[in-house]
C-alpha positions in Angstrom: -14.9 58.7 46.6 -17.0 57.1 43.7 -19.7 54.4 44.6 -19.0 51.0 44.5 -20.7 47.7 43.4 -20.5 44.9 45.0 -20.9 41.3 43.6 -24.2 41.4 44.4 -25.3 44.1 42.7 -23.1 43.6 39.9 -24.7 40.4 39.1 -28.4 41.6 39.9 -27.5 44.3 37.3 -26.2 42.3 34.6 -28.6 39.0 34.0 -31.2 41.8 32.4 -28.9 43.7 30.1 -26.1 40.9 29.3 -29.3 40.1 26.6 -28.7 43.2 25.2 -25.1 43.6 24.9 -24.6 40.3 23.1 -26.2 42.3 20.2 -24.2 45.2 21.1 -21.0 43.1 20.9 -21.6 42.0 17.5 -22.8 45.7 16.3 -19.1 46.8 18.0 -17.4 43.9 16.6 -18.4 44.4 12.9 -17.9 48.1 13.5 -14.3 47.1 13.8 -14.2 44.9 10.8 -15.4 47.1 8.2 -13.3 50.1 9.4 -10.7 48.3 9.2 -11.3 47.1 5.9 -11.9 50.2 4.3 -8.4 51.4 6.3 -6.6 48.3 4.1 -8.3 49.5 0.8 -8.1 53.3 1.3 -4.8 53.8 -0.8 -3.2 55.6 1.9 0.6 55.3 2.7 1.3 51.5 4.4 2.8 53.1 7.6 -0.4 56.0 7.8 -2.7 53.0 7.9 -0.7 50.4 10.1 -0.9 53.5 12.5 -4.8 53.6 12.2 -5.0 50.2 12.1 -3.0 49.8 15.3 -5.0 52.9 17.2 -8.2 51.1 16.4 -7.7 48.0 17.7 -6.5 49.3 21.0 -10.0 50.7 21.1 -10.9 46.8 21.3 -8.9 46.3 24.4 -10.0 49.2 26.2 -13.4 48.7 25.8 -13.3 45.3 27.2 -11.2 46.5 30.0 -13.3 49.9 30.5 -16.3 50.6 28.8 -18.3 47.1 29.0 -18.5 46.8 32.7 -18.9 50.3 33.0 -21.7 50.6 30.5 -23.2 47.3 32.1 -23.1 49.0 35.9 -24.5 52.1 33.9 -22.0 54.8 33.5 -24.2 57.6 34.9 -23.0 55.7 38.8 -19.5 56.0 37.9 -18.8 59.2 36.6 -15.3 59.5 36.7 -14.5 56.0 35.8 -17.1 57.6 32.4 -14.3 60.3 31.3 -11.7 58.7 31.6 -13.1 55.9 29.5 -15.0 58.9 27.0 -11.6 60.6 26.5 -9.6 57.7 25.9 -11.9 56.8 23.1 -11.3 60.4 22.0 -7.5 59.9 21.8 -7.3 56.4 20.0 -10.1 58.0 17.1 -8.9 60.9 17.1 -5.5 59.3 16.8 -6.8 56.7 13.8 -9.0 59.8 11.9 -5.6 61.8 12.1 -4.0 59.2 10.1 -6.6 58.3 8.0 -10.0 59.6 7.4 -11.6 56.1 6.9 -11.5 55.5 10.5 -14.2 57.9 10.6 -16.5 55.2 10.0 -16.0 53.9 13.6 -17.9 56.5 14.8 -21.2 54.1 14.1 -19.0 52.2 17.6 -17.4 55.2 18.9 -20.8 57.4 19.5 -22.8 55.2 21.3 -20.4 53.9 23.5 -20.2 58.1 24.5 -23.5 58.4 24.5 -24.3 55.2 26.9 -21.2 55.9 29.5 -21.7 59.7 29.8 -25.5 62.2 30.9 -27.4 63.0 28.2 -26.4 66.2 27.7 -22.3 65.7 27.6 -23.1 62.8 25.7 -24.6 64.0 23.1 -22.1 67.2 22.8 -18.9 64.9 22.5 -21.2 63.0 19.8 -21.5 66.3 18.0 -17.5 67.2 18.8 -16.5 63.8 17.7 -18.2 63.7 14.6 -16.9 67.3 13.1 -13.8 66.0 13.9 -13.0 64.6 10.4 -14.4 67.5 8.1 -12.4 69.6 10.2 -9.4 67.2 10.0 -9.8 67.3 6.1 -10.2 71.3 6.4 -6.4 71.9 8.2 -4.9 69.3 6.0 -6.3 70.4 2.8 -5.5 74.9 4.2 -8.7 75.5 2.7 -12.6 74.9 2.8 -13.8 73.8 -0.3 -16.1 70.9 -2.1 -14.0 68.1 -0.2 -15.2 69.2 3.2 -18.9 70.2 1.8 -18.8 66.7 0.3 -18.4 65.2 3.4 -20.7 67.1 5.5 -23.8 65.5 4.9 -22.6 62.0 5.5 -20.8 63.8 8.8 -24.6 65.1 10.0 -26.3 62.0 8.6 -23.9 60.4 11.1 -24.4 62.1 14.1 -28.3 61.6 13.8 -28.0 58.2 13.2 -25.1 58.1 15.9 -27.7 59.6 18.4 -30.2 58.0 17.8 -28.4 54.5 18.1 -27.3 55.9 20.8 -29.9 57.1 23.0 -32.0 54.1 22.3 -29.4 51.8 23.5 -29.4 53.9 26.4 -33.2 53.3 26.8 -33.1 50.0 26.3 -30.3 49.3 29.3 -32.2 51.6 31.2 -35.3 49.9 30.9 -33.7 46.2 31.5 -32.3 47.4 34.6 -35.8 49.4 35.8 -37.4 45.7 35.2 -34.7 44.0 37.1 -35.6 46.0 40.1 -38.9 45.4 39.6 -38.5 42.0 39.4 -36.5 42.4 42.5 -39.2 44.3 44.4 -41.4 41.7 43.6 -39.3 39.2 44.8 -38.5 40.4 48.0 -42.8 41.3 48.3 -43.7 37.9 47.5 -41.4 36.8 50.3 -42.2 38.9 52.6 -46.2 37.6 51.8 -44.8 34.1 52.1 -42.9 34.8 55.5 -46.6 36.6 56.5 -48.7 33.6 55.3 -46.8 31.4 57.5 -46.8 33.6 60.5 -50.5 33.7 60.3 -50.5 30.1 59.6 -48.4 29.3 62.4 -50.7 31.8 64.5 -53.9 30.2 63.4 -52.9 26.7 64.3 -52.0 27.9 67.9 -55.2 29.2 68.5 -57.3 26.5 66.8 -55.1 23.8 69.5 -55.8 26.5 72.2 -59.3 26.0 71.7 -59.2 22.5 71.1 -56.9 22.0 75.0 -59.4 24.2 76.7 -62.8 22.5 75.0 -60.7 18.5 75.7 -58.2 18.6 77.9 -59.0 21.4 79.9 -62.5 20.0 80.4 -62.4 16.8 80.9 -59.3 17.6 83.6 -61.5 20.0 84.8 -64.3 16.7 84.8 -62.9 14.2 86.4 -61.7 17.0 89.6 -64.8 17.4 90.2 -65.7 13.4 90.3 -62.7 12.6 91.9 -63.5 15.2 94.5 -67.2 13.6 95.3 -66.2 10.6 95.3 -63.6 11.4 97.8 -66.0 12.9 99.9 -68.4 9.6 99.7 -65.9 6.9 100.4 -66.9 6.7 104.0 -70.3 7.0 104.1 -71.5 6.1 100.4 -68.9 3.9 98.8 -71.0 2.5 96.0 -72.0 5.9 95.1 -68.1 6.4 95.5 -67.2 3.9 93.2 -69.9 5.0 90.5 -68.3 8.3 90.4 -65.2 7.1 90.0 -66.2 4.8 87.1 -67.8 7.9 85.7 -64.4 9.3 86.0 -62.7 6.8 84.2 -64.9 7.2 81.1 -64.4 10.5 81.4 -60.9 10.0 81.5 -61.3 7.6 78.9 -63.0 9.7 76.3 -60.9 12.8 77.0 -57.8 11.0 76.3 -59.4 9.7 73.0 -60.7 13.5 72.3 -56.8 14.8 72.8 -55.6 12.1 70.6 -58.7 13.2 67.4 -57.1 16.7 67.6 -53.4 15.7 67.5 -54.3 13.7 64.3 -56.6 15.9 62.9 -59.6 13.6 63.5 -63.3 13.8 63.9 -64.5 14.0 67.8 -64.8 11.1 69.2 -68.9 12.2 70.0 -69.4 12.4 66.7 -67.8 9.1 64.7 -71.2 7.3 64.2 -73.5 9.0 66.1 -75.5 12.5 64.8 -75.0 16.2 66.3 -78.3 15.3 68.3 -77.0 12.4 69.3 -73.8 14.0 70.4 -75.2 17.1 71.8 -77.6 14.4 74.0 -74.8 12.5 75.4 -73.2 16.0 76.9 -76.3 16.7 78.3 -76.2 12.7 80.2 -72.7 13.3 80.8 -73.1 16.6 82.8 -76.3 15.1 84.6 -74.5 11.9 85.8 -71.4 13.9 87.1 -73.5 16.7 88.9 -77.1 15.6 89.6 -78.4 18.5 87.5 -82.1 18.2 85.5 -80.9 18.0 81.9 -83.6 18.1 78.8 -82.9 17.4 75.5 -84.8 17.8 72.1 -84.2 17.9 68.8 -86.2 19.8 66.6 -86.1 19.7 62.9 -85.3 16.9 60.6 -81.7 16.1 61.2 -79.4 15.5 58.3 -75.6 14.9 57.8 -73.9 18.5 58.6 -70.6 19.4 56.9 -67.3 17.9 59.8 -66.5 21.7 60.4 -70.0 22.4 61.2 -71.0 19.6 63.5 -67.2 20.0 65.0 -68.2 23.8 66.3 -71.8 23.0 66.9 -70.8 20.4 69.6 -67.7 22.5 70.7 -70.2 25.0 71.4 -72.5 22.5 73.0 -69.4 21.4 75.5 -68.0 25.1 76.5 -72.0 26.2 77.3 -72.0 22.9 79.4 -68.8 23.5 81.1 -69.8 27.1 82.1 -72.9 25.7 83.6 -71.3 24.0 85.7 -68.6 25.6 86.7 -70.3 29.0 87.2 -74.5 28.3 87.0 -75.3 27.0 90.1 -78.4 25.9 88.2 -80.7 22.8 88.9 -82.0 22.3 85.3 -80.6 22.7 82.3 -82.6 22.8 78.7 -80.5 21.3 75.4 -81.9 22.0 72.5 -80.8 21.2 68.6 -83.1 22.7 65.6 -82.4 22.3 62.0 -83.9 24.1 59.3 -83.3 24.7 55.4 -81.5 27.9 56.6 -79.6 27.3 59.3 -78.5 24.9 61.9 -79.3 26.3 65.8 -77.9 25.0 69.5 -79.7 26.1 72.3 -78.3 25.9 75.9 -80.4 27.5 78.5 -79.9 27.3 82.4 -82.0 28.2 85.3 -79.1 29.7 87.3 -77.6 32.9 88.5 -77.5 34.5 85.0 -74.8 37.0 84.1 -73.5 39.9 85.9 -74.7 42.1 82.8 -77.6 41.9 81.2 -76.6 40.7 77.9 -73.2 40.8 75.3 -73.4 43.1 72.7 -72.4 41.9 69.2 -69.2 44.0 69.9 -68.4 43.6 73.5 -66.3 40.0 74.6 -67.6 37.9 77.3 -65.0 37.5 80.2 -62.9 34.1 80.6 -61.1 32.4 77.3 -64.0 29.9 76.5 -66.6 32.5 75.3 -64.1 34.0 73.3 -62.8 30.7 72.1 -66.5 29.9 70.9 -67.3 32.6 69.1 -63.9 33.1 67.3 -65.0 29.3 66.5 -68.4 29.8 65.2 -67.4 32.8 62.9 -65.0 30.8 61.1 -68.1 28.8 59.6 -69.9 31.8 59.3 -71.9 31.2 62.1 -72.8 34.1 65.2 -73.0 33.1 69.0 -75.8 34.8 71.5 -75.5 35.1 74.9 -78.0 36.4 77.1 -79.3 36.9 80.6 -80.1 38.4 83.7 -78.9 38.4 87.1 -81.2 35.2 88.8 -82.9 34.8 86.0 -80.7 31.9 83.9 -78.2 32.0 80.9 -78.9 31.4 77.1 -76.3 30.2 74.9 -77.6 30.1 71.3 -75.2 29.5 68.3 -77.0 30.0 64.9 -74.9 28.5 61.6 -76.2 29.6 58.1 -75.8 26.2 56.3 -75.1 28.2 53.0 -72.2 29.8 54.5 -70.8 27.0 56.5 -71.5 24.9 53.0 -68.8 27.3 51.4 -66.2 28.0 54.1 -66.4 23.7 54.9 -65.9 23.2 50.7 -63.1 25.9 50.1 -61.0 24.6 53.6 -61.5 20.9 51.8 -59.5 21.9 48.7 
């Protein structure tokens, strides 16, 4: 059962080499005409030449029925569909050259339509067979081979190497418009499936980035105002004015969290940092964590302090409020050090505790800290080029320290801009 071609293909085939036979029409179409003509003016009997005449023109017919889509799908897929197409051409020329040797001049039409449906190799043999086909006409009909047929013979092999080669670089041609149009196809389909990728990753970037802005907003502030809540549950009998500061404490909290969650829906600055510094910002954690837990907070800023790109200041205070949280959540520390340095190089946080340190003695540039919030900070920090430190000892206290190169953070801030 021969192969078939769907619409589909059919059409992805075509668009490339209908280009090409447009000029290949015309070439067959004035083939036509001038055989004919010299059939009208070769002085041959009237009902020899209506016969050639009327052989001829069926070759238009079957052609457009036959040979153009099949030449358009590329005969080499069809190959019976090729024959039968190659030896009906056959029987109409042979049929017209029988009546009249002017037809022979179709064979400029004839041979590369044979060489373009068939292989290379049968091709070019039914060239050769088709064009000794008139100086062997002229040699039965004449009984003998004399200067007629030897007159003729080097227009017949003049012919069939200007038939081949017409031929086979038709053939290229097709062959090299449909190569491009699966080429073009490839790329198609690849710059799709980069497209469908890109948006993926896009789509998987975003829910990380409002994964760590929930867990450094929502997740902290809920995690906040528990806390307060819970003290000032537990100082409504015996210490209600201390009960109703902490509760106060718990609305601002509230307050500014809910503000926070709305700046990330939107895209927005922290609310910490419209109008107020990364010192500034950093300093009011530090109060914040002091007023809800009682801890010894310091705070310095070392450095001259200058505007930082948003992306820069937006992960240095991130960092500031996930080292916080971790202090007191897991510390169990009494004082707590904040410290902000800026330099011509760099930009450097400092969070240092006095509590119960780490289980291990330090993260390695390749090993990942337990819990999401670590891991949340330093995928944070890289994406401005930045690196995140933590170290300490059992007893001994935590250090947080993220570092930002301002060159880098300068470039990754600039290119996310545009």
């Amino acid at each position: 059962m021969e192969p078939s071609h769907g619409p589909a293909e059919v059409s992805r085939d075509q668009d490339p080499v209908r280009r090409w036979f447009s000029l290949w029409d015309a070439y067959f179409g004035l083939s036509y005409l001038v055989t004919t003509g010299l059939l009208l003016t070769s002085g041959n009997s009237p009902g020899r030449v209506a016969g050639a005449v009327a052989a001829l023109t069926l070759v238009v017919p079957w052609y457009a029925a036959f040979g153009r889509p099949l030449l358009l799908l590329g005969g080499g897929g069809k190959p019976t569909r090729a024959r039968w197409f190659a030896a009906g051409l056959g029987v109409l020329f042979g049929t017209a050259t029988l009546l009249d040797l002017a037809s022979s001049f179709a064979l400029f039409a004839i041979c590369p339509m044979l060489l373009m449906s068939l292989p290379s190799a049968p091709g070019i043999a039914v060239v050769l067979l088709a064009n000794l086909v008139p100086p062997i006409l002229l040699w039965v009909t004449s009984g003998q081979f004399g200067e007629a047929v030897l007159g003729i013979l080097p227009l017949t092999l003049l012919g069939i190497a200007l038939a081949v080669l017409v031929g086979l670089w038709i053939t290229r041609v097709v062959e090299q418009s449909r190569e491009r149009a699966l080429l073009i196809e490839e790329l198609e389909l690849s710059r799709g499936q980069v497209a469908r990728l890109s948006r993926q990753a896009g789509i998987a970037a975003e829910r990380e980035r409002l994964a760590r802005e929930i867990h450094d907003t929502v997740a902290q502030g809920l995690t906040s105002l528990i806390a307060l809540i819970q003290t000032a549950d537990s100082e409504l009998a015996d210490e209600p004015e201390l009960a109703r500061r902490h509760l106060a404490l718990a609305a601002r909290v509230a307050t500014d969290n809910l503000a926070e969650t709305r700046g990330f829906v939107a895209a927005l600055t922290p609310v910490a940092l419209r109008g107020n510094s990364l010192g500034e910002a950093v300093r009011r954690q530090g109060e914040a964590l002091a007023a809800e837990t009682g801890l010894t907070v310091d705070h310095t800023t070392e450095g001259t302090e200058f505007p930082l790109p948003t992306a820069v200041g937006v992960v240095l205070l991130r960092g500031a409020q996930e080292a916080l949280a971790n202090v007191r959540k897991h510390a169990r520390a009494q004082r707590v050090s904040l410290r902000v340095e800026f330099t011509d190089a760099a930009v450097r946080l400092r969070v240092a505790d006095d509590g119960r340190g780490l289980a291990e003695p330090s993260h390695g540039p390749g090993e990942e800290p337990p819990g999401y919030g670590l891991r949340g900070m330093r995928a944070r920090v890289a994406e401005v080029g930045g690196t995140v430190e933590v170290t300490g000892t059992p007893g001994h206290g935590t250090v947080v320290e993220v570092v930002v190169p301002l060159g880098a953070a300068t470039t990754r801030n600039a290119e996310g801009s545009r």
